[in-house]
N, C-alpha and C positions, 0 to 999 in steps of 0.2 A: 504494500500500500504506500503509495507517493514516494517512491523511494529516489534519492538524491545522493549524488555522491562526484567529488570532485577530485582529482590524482592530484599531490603533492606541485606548485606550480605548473600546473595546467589546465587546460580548460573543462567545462562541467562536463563530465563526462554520461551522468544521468539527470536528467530533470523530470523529476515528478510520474514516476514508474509507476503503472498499478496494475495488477492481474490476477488472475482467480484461478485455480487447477483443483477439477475434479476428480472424485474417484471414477475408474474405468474410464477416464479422458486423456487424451492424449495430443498434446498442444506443441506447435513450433515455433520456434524463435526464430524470426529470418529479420536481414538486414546486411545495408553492406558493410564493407571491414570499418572495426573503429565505429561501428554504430551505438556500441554497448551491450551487445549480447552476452558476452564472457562476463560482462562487468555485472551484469544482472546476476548470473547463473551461478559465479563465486558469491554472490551475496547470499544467493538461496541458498547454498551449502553451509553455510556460516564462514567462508574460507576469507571474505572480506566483509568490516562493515561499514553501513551506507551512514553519511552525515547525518539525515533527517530519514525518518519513516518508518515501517515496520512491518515484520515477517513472522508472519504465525504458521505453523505445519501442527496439521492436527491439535492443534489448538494448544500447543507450544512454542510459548514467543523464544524468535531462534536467540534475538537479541539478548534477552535478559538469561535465558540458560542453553546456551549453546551447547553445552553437554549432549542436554537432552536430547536436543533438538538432534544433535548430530543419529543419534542413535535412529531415529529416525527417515534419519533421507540418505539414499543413495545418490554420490554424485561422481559421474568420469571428468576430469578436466583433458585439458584440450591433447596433456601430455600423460603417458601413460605410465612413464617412469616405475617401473616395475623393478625388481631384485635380482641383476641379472644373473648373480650366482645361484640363486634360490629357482627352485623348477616351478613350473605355474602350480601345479598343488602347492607348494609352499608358501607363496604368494599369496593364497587365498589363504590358506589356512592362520596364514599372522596374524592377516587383516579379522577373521574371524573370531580371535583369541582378542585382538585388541576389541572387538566389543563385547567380549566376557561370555561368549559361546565355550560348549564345552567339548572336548574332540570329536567323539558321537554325533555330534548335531553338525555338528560342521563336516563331518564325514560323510554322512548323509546328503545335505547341500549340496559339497562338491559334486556326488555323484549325480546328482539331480541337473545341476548347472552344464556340467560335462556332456548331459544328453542334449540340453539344446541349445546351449553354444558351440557344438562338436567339436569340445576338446579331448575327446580321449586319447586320439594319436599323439597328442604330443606332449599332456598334461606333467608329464615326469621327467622330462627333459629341461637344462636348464636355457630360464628367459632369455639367459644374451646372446641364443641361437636359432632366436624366434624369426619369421618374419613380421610385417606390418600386422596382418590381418590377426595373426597368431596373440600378437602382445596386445588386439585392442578388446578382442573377446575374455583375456584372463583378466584381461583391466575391469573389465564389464563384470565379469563374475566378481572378483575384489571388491566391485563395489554395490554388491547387492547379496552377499553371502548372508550378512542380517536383517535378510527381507522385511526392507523399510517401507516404509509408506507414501514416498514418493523417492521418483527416482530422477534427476538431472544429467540429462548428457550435455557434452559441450562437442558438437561437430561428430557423434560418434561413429560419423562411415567416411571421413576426411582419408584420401590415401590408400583404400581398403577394395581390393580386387572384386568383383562381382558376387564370387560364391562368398567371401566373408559379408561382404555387407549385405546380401539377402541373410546369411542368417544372422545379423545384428537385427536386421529389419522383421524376422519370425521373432525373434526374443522380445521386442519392444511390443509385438502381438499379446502375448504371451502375458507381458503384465500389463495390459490391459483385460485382459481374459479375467487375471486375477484381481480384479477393481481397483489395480495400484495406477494413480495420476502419474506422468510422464509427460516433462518439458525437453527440449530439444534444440538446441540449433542447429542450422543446416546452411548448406549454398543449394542444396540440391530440390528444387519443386519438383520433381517427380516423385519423391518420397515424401513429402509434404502430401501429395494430393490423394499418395497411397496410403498416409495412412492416418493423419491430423485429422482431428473432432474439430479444433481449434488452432486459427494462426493468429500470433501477434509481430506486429510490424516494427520494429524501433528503429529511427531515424534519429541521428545526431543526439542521442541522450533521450 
């Protein structure tokens, strides 16, 4: 809600943001570079926050407990930055431990995530011998292993050969199926039009 935020000497980078994400909705963020879509989409995660306004996820203001909030939302930022020595099970499995899952549960997960991200071929192998497609799908599992209640991607088929990104594009199905909301940005309208309830436009802030 009105959400405002300006970079360290330089210009406003958001002026007066407001948006709404349903459950089983699924919404895109399109705009061109430097329009503030990243700038939104790190605010939703709590990764940055805005001078004026406020963000509520399931009726957890991010602002005042970020904790919480984080617990709640899945987000990919624009870089994947994964463990390259760590194999993508391992990856996930940190990330899982770091929200207080217990091996079980998160074993389970994986397996689950593994069928329809199809990572089984390479899940055990270590990341800094992944390709593109390979490192944005474990990113993707990483960031939803604590099946959150909303999930934010930033670009998440940027780069990504055809068979990865249709099945980036069946997973984001997938939690909508599961009535989990899903924001997005893209360059791409043909996956906007495949598959948004909802687009929002941001121009210059």
């Amino acid at each position: 809600e009105n959400l405002h935020f300006t970079y360290p000497g330089e210009i406003e980078a958001l002026r007066g943001v407001s948006l709404t994400l349903k459950p089983g909705r699924i919404t895109a963020l399109i705009g061109g570079n430097g329009a503030g879509k990243t700038t939104v989409l790190r605010m939703l995660s709590s990764a940055l926050k805005p001078d004026t306004g406020a963000i509520l996820i399931d009726g957890e203001d991010v602002l005042s407990n970020p904790l919480i909030a984080r617990q709640k939302i899945g987000f990919l930022s624009g870089s994947t930055g994964l463990y390259g020595r760590l194999s993508g099970r391992e990856n996930i499995e940190y990330f899982g431990r770091l929200h207080g899952m217990n091996k079980r549960t998160i074993a389970d997960k994986i397996e689950e995530l593994a069928e329809v991200l199809d990572l089984s071929s390479f899940l055990d192998r270590r990341c800094e011998n992944y390709s593109t497609g390979m490192k944005q799908r474990v990113s993707i599992a990483r960031a939803v292993v604590h099946t959150p209640k909303v999930v934010v991607l930033d670009e998440p088929t940027t780069g990504l050969d055809i068979m990865a990104t249709q099945t980036v594009i069946e997973f984001i199905r997938t939690l909508k199926q599961q009535q989990v909301p899903v924001i997005f940005s893209t360059h791409h309208l043909d996956e906007v039009s495949e598959l948004c309830d909802t687009v929002s436009v941001i121009d210059e802030g």
